[in-house]
BALOKOL-427586 format. One record per residue: residue in one letter; x, y, z of N, C-alpha, C, O, CB in turn. Coordinates in steps of 0.1 Angstrom, whole numbers. Glycine has a CB too. Layout:
// BALOKOL-427586
   res    n.c1    n.c2    n.c3   ca.c1   ca.c2   ca.c3    c.c1    c.c2    c.c3    o.c1    o.c2    o.c3   cb.c1   cb.c2   cb.c3
     A       X       Y       Z       X       Y       Z       X       Y       Z       X       Y       Z       X       Y       Z
...
This chain:
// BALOKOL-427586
   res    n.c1    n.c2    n.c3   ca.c1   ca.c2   ca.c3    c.c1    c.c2    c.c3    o.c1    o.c2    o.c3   cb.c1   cb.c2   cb.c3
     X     533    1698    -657     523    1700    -646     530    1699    -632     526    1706    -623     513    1689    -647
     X     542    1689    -631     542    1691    -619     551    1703    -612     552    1705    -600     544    1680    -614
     X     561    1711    -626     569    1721    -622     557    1731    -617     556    1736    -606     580    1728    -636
     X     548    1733    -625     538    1746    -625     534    1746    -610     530    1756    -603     524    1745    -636
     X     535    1728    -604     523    1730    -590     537    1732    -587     538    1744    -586     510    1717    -580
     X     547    1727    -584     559    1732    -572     561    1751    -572     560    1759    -562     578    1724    -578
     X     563    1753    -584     561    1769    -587     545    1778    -579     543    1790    -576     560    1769    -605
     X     536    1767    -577     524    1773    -569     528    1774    -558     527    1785    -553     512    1767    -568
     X     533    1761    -551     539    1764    -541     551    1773    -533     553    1780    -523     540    1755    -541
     X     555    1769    -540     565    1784    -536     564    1794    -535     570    1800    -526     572    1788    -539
     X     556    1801    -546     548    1812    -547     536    1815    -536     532    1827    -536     543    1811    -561
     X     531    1808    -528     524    1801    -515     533    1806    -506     532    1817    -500     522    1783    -515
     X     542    1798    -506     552    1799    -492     558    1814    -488     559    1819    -477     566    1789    -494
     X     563    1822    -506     564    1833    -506     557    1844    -499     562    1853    -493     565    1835    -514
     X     544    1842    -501     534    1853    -500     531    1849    -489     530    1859    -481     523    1854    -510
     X     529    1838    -484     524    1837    -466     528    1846    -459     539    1851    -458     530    1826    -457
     X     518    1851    -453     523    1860    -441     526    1854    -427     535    1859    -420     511    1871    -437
     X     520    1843    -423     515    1833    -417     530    1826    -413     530    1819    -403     505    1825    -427
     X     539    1826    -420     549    1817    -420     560    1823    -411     548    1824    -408     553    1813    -435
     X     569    1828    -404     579    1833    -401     590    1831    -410     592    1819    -413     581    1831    -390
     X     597    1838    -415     608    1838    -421     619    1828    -423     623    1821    -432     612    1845    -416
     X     622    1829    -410     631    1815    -406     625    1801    -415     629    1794    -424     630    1812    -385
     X     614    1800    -408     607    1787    -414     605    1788    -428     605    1778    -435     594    1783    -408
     X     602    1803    -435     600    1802    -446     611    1794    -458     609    1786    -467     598    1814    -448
     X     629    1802    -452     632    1799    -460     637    1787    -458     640    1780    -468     638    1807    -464
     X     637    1782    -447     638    1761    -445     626    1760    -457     631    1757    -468     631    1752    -423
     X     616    1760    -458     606    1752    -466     609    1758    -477     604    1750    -485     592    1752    -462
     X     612    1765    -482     620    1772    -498     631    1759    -502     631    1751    -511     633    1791    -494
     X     638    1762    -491     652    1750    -491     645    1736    -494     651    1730    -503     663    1749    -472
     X     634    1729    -489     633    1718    -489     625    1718    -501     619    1707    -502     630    1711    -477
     X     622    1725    -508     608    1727    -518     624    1725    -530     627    1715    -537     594    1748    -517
     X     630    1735    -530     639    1732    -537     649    1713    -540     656    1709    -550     646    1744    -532
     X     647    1705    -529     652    1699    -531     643    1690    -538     645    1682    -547     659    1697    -523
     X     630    1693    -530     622    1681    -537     616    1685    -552     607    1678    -557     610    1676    -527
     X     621    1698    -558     619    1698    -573     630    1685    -578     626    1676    -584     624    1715    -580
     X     647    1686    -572     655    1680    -578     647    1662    -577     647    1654    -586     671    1683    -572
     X     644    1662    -567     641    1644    -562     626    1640    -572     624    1629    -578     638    1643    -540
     X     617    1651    -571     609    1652    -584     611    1647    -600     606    1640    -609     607    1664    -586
     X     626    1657    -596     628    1660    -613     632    1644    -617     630    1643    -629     643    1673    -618
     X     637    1633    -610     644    1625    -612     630    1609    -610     631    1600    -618     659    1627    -601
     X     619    1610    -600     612    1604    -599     605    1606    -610     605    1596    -617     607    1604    -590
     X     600    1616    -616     590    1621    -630     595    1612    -641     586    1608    -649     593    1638    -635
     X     614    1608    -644     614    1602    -651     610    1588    -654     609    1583    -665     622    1605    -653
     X     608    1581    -643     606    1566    -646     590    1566    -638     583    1556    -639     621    1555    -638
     X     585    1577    -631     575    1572    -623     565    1587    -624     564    1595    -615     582    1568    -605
     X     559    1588    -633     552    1602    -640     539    1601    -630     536    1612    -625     547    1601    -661
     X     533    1594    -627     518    1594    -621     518    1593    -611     507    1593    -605     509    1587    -625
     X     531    1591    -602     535    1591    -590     540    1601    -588     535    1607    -578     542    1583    -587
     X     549    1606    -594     552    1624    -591     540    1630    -594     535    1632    -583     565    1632    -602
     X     532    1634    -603     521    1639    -602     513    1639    -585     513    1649    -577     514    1630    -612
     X     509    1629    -582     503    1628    -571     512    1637    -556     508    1645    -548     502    1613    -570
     X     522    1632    -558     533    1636    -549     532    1656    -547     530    1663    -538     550    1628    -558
     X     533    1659    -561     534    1673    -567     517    1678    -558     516    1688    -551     534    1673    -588
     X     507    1667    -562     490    1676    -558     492    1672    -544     486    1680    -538     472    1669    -566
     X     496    1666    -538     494    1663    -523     504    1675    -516     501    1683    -508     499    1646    -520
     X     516    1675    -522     525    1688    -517     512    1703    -521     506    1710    -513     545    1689    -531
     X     513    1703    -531     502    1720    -530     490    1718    -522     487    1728    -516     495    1726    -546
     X     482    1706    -521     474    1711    -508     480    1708    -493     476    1715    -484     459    1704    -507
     X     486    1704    -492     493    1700    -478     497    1720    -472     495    1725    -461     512    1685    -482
     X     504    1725    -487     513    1735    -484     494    1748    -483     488    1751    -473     531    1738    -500
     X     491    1750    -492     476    1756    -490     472    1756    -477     472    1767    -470     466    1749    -497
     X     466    1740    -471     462    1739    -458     473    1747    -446     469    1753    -436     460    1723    -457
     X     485    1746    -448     492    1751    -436     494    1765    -432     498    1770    -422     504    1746    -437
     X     490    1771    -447     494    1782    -453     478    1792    -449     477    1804    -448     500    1778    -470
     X     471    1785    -447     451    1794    -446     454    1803    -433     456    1800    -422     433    1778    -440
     X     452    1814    -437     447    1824    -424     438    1813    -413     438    1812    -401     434    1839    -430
     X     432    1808    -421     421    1804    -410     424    1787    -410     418    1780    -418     402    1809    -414
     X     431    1782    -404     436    1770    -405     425    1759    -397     419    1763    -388     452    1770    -399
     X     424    1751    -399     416    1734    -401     431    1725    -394     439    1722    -403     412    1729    -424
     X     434    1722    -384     447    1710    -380     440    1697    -385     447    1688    -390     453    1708    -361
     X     424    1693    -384     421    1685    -389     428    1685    -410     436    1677    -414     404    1686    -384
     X     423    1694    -416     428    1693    -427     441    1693    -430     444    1684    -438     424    1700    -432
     X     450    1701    -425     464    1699    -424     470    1683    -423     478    1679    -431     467    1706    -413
     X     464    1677    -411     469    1666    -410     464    1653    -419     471    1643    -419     468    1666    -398
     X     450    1654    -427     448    1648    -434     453    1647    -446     455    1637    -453     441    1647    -433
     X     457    1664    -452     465    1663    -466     484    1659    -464     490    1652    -472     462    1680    -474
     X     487    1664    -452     500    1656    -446     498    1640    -450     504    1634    -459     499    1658    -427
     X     487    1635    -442     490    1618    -442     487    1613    -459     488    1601    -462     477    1609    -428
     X     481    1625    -471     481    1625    -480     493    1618    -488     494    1607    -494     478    1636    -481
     X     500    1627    -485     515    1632    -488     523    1622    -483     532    1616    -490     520    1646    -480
     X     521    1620    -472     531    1606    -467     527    1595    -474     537    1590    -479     532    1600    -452
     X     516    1590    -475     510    1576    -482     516    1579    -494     523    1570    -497     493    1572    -482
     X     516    1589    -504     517    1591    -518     537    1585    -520     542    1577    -528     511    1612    -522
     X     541    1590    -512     561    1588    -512     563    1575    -505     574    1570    -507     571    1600    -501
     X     550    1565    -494     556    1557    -489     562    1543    -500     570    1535    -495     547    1554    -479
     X     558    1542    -508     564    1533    -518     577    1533    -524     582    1524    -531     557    1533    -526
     X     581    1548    -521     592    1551    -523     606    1550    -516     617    1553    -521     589    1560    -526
     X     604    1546    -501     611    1543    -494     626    1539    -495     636    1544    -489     606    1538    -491
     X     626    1528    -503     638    1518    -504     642    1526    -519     654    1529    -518     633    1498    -504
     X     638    1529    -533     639    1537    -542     645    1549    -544     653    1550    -553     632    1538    -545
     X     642    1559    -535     642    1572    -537     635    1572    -520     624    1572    -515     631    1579    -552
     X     653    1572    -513     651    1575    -496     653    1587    -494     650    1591    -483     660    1568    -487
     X     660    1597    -507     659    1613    -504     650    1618    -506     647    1629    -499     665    1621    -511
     X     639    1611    -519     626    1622    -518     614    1622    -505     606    1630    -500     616    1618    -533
     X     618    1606    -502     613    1603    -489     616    1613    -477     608    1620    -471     618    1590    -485
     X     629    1613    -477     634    1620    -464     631    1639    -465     633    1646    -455     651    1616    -463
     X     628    1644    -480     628    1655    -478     609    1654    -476     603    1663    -470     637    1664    -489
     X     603    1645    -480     585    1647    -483     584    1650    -465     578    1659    -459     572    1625    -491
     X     594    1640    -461     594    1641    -441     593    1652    -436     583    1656    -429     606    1636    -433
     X     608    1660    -441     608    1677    -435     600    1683    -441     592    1689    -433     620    1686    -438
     X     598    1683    -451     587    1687    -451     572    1688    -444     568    1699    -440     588    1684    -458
     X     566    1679    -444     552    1676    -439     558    1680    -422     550    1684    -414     545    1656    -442
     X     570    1679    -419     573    1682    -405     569    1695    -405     560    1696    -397     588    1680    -400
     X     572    1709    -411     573    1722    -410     561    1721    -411     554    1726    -402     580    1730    -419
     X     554    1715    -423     544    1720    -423     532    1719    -410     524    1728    -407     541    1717    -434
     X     534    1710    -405     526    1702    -394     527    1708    -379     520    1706    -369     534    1687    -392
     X     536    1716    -383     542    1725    -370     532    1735    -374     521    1736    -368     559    1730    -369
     X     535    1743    -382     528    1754    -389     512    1752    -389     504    1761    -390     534    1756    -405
     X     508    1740    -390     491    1744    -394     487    1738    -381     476    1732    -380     482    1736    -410
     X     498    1738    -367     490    1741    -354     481    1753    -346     476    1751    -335     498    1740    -346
């Protein structure tokens, strides 16, 4: 489940028209890392990557809408951060990429 939602996502980021290039492929790049930082939380922490995985596909959806909501953006953002903040001291890479992340995106669903 949570390969299939990262694979939504990307497939998301792909098809955006919405996105510029440049930024696209930064958020390709960081989507990719946070499959690896995924792939490694999933093993000991399954319902936490889960969450992590549904908060990343609407966070990326909301940023991604022709017709964008910054109210919604920024609530599935602070989604996304609360869901990794436990992860801090554990897993400070998945942390640090959930960051660049929600950063692009945050830019984007201005």
């Amino acid at each position: 489940m949570i390969q299939e939602r990262l694979d939504k996502i990307e497939e998301k980021l792909k098809q955006s028209k919405a996105i510029k290039e440049e930024d696209k492929a930064e958020l390709l790049n960081l989507l990719d890392n946070l499959r690896t930082e995924m792939s490694e939380l999933s093993k000991t922490h399954h319902e936490q990557a889960e969450s992590i995985a549904g908060f990343a596909e609407i966070s990326t959806y909301e940023a991604t809408r022709s017709k964008k909501s910054s109210d919604l953006v920024n609530l599935s953002i602070e989604g996304l951060t609360s869901a990794v903040q436990e992860f801090e001291v554990s897993h400070p890479r998945l942390v640090g990429v959930i960051n660049e992340f929600c950063t692009y995106l945050a830019k984007m669903g201005i």
